[in-house]
DRENLO-555605 format. One line per 2 residues: number of its first residue (from 1); for each residue y, z, x of C-alpha. Coordinates in steps of 0.05 Angstrom, whole numbers, m for minus. Each point is the difference from the previous one (the first is absolute). Layout:
N
NUM	Y,Z,X ~ ... .
***
This chain:
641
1	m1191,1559,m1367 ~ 38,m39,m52 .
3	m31,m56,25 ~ m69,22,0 .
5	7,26,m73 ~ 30,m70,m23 .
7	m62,m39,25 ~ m46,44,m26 .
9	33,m11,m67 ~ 10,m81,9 .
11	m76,2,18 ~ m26,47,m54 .
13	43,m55,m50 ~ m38,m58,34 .
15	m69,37,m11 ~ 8,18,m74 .
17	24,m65,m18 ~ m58,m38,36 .
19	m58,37,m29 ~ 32,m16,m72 .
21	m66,m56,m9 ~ m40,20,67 .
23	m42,60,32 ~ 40,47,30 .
25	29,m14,69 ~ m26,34,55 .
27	58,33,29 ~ 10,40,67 .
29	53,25,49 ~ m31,m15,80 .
31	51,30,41 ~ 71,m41,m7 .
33	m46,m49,m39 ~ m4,m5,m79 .
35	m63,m47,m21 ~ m37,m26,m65 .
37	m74,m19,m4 ~ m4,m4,85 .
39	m69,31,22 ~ m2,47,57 .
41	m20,m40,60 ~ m62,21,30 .
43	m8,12,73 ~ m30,m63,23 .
45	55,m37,m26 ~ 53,47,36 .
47	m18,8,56 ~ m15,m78,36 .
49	67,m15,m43 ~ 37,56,30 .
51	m12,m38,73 ~ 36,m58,m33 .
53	60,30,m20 ~ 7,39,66 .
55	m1,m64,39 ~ 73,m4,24 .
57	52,m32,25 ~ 63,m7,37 .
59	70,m40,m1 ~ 56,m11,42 .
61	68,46,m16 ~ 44,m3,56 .
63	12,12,84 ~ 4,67,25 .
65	39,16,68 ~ m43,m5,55 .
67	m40,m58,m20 ~ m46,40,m61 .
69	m7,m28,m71 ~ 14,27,m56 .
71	m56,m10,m55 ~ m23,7,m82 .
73	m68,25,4 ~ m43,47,m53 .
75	m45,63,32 ~ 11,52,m62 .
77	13,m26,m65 ~ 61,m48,5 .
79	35,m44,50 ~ 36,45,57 .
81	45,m18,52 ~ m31,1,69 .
83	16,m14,79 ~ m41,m40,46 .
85	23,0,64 ~ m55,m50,41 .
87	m45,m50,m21 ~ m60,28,m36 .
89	28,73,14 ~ m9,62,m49 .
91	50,m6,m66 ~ 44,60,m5 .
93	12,16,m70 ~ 79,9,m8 .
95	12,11,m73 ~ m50,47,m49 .
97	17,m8,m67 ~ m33,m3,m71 .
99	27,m60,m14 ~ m4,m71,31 .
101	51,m24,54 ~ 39,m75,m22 .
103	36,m22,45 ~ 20,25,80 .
105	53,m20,49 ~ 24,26,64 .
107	71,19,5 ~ 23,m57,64 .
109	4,38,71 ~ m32,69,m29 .
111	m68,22,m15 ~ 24,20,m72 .
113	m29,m30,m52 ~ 25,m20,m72 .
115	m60,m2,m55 ~ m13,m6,m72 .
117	m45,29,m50 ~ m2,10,m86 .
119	m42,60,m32 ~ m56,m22,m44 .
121	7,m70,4 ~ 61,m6,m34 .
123	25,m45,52 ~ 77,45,0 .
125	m1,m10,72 ~ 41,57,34 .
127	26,m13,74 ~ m20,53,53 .
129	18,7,71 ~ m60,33,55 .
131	33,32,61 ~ m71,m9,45 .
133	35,53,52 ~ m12,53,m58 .
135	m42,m27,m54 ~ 43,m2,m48 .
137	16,m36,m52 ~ 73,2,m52 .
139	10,m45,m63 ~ 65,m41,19 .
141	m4,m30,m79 ~ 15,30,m59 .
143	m66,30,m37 ~ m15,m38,m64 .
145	21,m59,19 ~ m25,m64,19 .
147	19,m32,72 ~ m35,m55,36 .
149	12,m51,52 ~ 25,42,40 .
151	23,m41,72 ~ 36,28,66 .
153	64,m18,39 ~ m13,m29,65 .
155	33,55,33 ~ m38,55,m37 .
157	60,28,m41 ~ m7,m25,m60 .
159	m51,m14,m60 ~ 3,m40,m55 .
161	m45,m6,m62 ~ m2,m22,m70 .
163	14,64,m59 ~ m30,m6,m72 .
165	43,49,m49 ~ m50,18,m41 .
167	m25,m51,m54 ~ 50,m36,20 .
169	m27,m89,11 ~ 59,5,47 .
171	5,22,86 ~ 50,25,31 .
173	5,m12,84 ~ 17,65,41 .
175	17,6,70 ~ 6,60,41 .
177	m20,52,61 ~ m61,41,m31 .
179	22,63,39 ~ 71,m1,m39 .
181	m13,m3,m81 ~ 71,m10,m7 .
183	13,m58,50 ~ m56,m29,m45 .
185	34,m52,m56 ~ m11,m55,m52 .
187	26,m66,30 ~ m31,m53,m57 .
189	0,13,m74 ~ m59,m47,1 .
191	m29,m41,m62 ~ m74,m8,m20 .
193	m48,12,68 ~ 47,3,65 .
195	m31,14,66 ~ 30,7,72 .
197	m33,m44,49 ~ 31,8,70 .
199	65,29,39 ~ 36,m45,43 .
201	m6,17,63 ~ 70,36,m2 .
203	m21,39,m53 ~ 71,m32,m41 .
205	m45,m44,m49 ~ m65,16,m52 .
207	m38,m65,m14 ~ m19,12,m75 .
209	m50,m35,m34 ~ 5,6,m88 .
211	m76,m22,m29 ~ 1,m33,m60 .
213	m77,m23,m12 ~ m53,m34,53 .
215	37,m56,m4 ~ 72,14,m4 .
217	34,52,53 ~ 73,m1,27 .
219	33,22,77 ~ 57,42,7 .
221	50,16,60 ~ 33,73,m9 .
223	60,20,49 ~ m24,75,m4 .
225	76,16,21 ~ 31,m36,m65 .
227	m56,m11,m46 ~ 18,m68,m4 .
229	m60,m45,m21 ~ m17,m77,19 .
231	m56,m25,m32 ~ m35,m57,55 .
233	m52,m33,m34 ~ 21,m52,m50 .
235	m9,8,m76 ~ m62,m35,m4 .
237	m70,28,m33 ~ m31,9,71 .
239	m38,59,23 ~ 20,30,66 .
241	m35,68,34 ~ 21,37,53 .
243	48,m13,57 ~ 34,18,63 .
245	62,m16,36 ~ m10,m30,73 .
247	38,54,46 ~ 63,m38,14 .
249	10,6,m86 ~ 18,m77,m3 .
251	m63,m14,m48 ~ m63,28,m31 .
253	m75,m15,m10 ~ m28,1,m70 .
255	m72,m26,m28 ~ 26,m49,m58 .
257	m30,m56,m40 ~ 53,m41,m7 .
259	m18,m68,m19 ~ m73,17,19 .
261	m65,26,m39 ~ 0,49,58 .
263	34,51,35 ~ 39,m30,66 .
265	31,44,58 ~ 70,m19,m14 .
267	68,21,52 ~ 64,0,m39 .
269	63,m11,25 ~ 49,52,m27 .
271	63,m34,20 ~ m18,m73,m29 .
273	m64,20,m35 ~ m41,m54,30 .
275	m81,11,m18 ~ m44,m19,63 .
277	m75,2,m32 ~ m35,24,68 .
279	m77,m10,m20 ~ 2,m64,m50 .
281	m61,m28,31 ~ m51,52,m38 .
283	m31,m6,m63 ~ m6,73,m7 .
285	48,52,m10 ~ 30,44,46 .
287	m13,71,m28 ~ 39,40,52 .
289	36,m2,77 ~ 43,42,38 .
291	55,m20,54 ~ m2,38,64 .
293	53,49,20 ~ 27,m54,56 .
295	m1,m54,m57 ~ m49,m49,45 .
297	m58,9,m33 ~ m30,m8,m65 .
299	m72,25,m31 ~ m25,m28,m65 .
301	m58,6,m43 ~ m27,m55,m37 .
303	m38,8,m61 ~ m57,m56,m1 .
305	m40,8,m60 ~ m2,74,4 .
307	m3,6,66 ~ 45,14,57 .
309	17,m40,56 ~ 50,37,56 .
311	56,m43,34 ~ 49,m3,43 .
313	63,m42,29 ~ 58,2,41 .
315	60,6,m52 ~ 43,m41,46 .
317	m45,m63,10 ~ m45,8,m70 .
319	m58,m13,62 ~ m70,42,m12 .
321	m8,59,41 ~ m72,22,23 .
323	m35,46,m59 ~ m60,37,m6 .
325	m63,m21,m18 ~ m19,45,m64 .
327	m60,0,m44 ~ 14,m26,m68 .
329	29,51,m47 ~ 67,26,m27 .
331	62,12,56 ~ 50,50,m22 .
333	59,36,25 ~ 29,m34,50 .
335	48,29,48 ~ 29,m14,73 .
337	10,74,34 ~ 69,9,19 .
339	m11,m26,74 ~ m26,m66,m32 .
341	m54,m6,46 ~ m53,17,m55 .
343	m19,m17,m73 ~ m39,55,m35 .
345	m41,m20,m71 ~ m52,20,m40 .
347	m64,m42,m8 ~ m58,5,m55 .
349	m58,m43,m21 ~ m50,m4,m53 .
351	m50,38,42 ~ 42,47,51 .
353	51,51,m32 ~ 84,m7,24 .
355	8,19,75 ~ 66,m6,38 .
357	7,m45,59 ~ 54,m22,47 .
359	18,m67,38 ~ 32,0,67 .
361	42,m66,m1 ~ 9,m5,79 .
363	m75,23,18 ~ m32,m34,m55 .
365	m37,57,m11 ~ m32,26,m74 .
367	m15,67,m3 ~ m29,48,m58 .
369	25,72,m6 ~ m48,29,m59 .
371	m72,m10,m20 ~ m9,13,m66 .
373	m49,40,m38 ~ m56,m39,m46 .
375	m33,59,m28 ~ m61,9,44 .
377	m17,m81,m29 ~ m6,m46,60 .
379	53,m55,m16 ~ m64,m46,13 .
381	m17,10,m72 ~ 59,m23,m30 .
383	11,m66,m35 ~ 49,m59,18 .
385	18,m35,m63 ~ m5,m80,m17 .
387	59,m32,m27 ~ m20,m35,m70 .
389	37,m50,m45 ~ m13,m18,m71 .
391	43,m48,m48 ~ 34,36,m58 .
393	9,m23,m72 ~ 62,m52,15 .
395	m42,m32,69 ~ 34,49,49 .
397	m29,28,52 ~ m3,69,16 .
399	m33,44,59 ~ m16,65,10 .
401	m54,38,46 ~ m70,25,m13 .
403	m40,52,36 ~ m76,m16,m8 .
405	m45,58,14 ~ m47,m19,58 .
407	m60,18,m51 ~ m38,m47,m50 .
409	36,m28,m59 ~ 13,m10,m62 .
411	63,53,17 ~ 29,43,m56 .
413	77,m20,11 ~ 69,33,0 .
415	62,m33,1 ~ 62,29,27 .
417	59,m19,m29 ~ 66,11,45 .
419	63,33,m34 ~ 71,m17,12 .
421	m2,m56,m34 ~ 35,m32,52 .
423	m49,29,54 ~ m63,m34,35 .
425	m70,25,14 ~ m4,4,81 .
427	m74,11,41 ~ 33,70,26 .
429	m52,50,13 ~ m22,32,m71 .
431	m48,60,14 ~ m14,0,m92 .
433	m13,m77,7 ~ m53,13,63 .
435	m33,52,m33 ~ m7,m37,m66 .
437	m33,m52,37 ~ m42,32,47 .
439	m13,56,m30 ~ m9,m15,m72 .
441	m18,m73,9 ~ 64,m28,m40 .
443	18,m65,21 ~ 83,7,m12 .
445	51,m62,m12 ~ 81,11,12 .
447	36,m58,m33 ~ 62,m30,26 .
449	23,m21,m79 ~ 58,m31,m18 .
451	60,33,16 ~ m30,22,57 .
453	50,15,69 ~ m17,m49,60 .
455	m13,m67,m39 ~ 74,m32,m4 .
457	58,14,m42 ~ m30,m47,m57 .
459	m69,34,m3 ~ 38,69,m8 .
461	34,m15,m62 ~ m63,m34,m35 .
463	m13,70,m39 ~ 79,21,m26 .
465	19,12,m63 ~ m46,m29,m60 .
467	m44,m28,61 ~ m23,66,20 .
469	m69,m13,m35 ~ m14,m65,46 .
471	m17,59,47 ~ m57,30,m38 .
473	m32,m70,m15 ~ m6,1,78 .
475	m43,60,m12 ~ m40,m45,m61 .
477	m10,m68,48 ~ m20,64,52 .
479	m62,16,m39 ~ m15,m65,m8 .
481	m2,m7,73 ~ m41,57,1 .
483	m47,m25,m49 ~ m17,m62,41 .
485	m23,49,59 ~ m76,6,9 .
487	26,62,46 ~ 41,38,m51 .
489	m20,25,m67 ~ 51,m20,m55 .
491	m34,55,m57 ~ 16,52,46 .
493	83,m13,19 ~ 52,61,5 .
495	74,m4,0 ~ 39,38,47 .
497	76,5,7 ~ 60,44,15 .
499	67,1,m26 ~ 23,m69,m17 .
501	m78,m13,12 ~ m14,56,m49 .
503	32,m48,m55 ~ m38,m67,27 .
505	m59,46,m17 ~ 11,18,m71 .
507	25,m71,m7 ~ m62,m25,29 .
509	m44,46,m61 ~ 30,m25,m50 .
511	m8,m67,18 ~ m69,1,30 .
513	m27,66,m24 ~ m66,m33,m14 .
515	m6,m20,64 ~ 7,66,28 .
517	m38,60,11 ~ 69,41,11 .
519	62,26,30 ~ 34,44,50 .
521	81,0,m21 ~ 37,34,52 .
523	73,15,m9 ~ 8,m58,m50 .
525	41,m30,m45 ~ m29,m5,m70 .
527	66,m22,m46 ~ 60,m33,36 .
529	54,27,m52 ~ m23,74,11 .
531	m4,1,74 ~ 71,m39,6 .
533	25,50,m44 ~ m34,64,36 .
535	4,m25,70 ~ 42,35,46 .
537	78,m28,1 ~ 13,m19,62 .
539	m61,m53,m10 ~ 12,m23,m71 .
541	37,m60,17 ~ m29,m17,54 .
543	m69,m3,m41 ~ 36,m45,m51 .
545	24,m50,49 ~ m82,m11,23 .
547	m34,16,m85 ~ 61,m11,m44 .
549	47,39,m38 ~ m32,40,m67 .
551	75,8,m28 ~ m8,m84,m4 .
553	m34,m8,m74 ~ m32,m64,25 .
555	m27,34,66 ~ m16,64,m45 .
557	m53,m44,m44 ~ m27,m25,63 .
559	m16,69,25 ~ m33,10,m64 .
561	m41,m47,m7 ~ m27,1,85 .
563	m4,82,4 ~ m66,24,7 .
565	11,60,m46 ~ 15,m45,m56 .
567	m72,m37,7 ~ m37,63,20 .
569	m45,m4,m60 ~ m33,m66,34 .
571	m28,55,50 ~ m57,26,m5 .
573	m35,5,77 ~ 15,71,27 .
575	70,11,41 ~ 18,49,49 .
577	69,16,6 ~ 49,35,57 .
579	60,24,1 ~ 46,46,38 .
581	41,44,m43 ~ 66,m11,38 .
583	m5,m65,10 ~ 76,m33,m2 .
585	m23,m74,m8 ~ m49,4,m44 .
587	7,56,m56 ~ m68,44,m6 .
589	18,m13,m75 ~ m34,m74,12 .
591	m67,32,24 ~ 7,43,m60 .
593	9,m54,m55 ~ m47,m43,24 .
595	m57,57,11 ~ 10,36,m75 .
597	9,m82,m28 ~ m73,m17,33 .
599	m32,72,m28 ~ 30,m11,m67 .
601	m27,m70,m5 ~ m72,36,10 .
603	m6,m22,88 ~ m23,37,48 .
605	53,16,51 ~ 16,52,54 .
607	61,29,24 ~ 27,32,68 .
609	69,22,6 ~ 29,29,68 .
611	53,48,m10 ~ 25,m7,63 .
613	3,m63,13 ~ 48,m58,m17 .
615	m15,m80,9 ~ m68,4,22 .
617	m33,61,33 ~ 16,19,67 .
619	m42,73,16 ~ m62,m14,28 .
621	m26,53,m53 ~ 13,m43,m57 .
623	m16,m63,36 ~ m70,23,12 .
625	m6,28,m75 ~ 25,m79,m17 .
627	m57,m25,41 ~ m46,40,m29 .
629	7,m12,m68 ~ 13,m74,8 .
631	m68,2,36 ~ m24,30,m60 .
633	29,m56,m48 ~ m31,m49,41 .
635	m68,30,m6 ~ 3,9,m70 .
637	27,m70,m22 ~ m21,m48,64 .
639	m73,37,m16 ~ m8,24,76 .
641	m62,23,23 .
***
């Protein structure tokens, strides 16, 4: 209740100070929803976009006993934990909760399984463990408090996972049996963002991996008896992710870009700490693999311009194994079950929602276990996008994707702009972008700017620092690309971003408001200082290491002078602006300053704050209300008929 009363205060301040030099906001409560100037959607509108948010989908988890899957899929409001136990078979719901499930993991040799989940978006991930004899489920972490990566012992006895004290930018590394709370203890004092990556086989050592930025991440070895700590990976600015030790516990594979612009599968050698790169011939990174149990086998996935490309080779002779032949799209969440006869992922492409499949090495055999739901839309309708490229301000290239509705042109346009920043736009199935384009005729661009993931090492660090505005003159040679398009209509442009995108938007006004007819800022930054300062702790410095530090004078009159909230009085196209109110990562308080700074300056802007939801909204209630009232925006400033 305290809660509830604070943000009706914080949002009756917002609304008195914004209608100081403008008409008085139109302001309503919808449920767990709190909105300014949004219309009420009528029912035409509702109910074809409805179908588009119900499409769903389905990813990989784990392997149950017997053979089954275990498998993140949404039939109420939020993602659930359910069983599949034969290709295409019925999905038994397992876990019923309000809130959304993270993160799942079967305990080794048992049907029990370990899961994660925060309330309200807050991302304070709790650890839970389901007993599937009974249906129940017990929180093995302490409530409050935020736990993640959590990984099991070979053996089943043991977890370990990564504990954030409360604001504390510092993680400590636990280990322990989650039926005995006080065989449970802290075996790192960890500092800055310290992970466990994988149990030796013998369960006697915890690979640890610290994160510094994108490009700068260190490897640990922890004797769980002793504590004692050997760091593996030599002190050189080189960014390494992930890793497992080969069963006999002589070495370890890690993705690292060691003297490359991309990410190599690397084996170490923990006794003389030899690095063997295992894939140097590719020109793309390696985005993720896994080792089988046996240690003779290892799957990769390759990240080729956005998309995926599924491998496999003997870990012995380095020789390709036989692979599947997949449609293009996006591989993820690759695992060998423990018999390593399989390999179990999750594929999605621009046009078919995620679906889990398997791969029976010996047989050669793909198979798909689940079918996913489009809504009642035959997946006919949906659009593959083209991939584009246009030269920026200094002669570089950059590329993105466009979906082009199949009707005539001159297209109103949207473009997406990724978060992150260190993130990339991928042609993963988007039920907004297919409606947007088929339904309201929007032809929609996702740039790859600089400091885009996927591109090499160099490209990544194009934007840091004082460069970060290169970025948002990608979006200003953008529209000029757009402007030379007899397809597209350049009077009639939208951007559209979340988080880190969220800033690239309000950037993008203030630099090019003229050439806009408006915004959609979701989650986003609009001043640097303020949301370094507000974030939550245990991100701070790792948000420093990618924008800079605001303490730094120098780096403090650069955030002044590139903040959006600074230039806001360039704007005057209308902005629409979303925010959850217990969002960790992105303070709600950056939704309100730049909402009451737009009204103030005389703009027309809306607002739509979720108060239960965090970093983006997860309920399919408030996802559909987004929807709506983005469909509305569009209408109004992309003049829809």
């Amino acid at each position: 209740m305290r809660t509830m009363l604070l943000a009706v205060s914080a949002f009756a301040a917002l609304a008195v100070s914004a209608s100081a030099q403008t008409a008085p906001a139109q302001r309503e409560e919808r449920g767990a929803l709190r909105v300014e100037n949004v219309p009420h959607t009528p029912p035409d509108v509702s109910d074809r976009l409805r179908q588009y948010v119900n499409t769903r989908s389905a990813s990989f988890a784990d392997w149950l006993p017997g053979g089954g899957l275990l498998i993140y899929t949404r039939f109420g409001d939020t993602v659930q934990l359910h069983r599949v136990d034969q290709p295409m078979g019925a999905r038994a719901q397992l876990t019923f909760f309000e809130e959304r499930i993270t993160g799942a993991a079967v305990k080794p040799g048992t049907s029990d399984i370990l899961f994660t989940r925060d309330v309200g978006g807050d991302e304070n991930y709790s650890g839970y463990m389901l007993d599937l004899a009974t249906g129940r489920a017990r929180q093995v972490t302490e409530p409050g408090t935020r736990n993640e990566g959590f990984i099991w012992s070979d053996d089943g006895a043991r977890i370990a996972w990564a504990y954030v004290p409360g604001s504390e930018p510092n993680y400590d590394i636990y280990v322990g049996d989650p039926n005995d709370a006080q065989a449970r203890r802290r075996v790192f004092d960890g500092e800055g963002a310290v992970y466990p990556v994988d149990f030796s086989a013998d369960g006697a050592k915890l690979l640890l991996q610290r994160y510094v930025s994108v490009a700068e991440s260190h490897l640990f070895v922890l004797d769980v008896a002793s504590n004692g700590l050997t760091r593996i990976t030599p002190d050189l600015t080189v960014s390494y992710s992930g890793g497992e030790f080969t069963p006999d516990g002589r070495a370890l594979l890690t993705l690292s870009d060691e003297n490359s612009q991309h990410q190599r599968l690397v084996r170490i050698d923990l006794t003389t700490g030899a690095r063997q790169v295992l894939t140097g011939d590719l020109a793309w990174s390696v985005e993720s693999f896994d080792l089988s149990p046996d240690g003779r086998s290892i799957a990769y996935v390759v990240n080729e311009a956005g998309r995926s490309t599924l491998r496999l080779m003997d870990a012995r002779t380095l020789r390709a194994l036989p692979t599947p032949q997949l449609p293009a799209g996006i591989v993820s969440g690759v695992s060998f079950s423990p018999d390593n006869r399989r390999l179990g992922f999750t594929l999605n492409s621009a046009t078919a929602p995620g679906d889990v499949y398997t791969w029976e090495l010996r047989a050669r055999r793909l198979t798909r276990w689940t079918q996913s739901e489009t809504g009642g839309i035959p997946q006919s309708t949906f659009v593959e996008p083209e991939l584009i490229s246009w030269r920026s301000f200094d002669d570089r290239e950059i590329t993105g994707f466009i979906y082009r509705p199949r009707t005539p042109g001159p297209h109103p346009v949207v473009i997406n702009i990724h978060g992150g920043p260190e993130s990339q736009f991928r042609p993963g199935f988007s039920s907004t972008i297919q409606y947007w384009v088929n339904e309201l005729g929007i032809a929609v661009i996702a740039p790859n700017v600089r400091g885009s993931d996927g591109y090499g090492r160099d490209f990544l660090a194009l934007d840091n620092g004082p460069l970060r505005e290169d970025s948002v003159r990608d979006i200003g040679a953008l529209l000029d690309w757009v402007g030379a398009q007899d397809s597209l209509d350049d009077q009639r442009v939208v951007v559209y971003g979340g988080s880190y995108g969220g800033y690239m938007v309000l950037a993008s006004m203030t630099h090019y408001n003229d050439r806009l007819a408006g915004a959609v800022d979701i989650v986003g930054i609009s001043n640097f200082a303020t949301f370094l300062e507000n974030t939550s702790g245990y991100r701070r410095d790792l948000r420093r290491a990618e924008y800079g530090d605001e303490r730094d004078p120098e780096m403090r009159a650069v955030f002044d002078r590139i903040s959006p909230l600074n230039s806001i009085n360039r704007v005057n196209r209308p902005i629409f602006v979303v925010h959850g109110y217990n969002d960790p990562r992105v303070p709600v308080s950056e939704a309100e300053q730049v909402y009451a700074a737009v009204r103030r300056n005389g703009g027309e802007a809306w607002l739509m704050i979720a108060m239960n939801e965090g970093h983006g909204f997860a309920r399919r209630e408030n996802q559909e209300a987004q929807r709506e009232a983005e469909t509305l925006f569009f209408r109004r400033v992309l003049r829809l008929e």
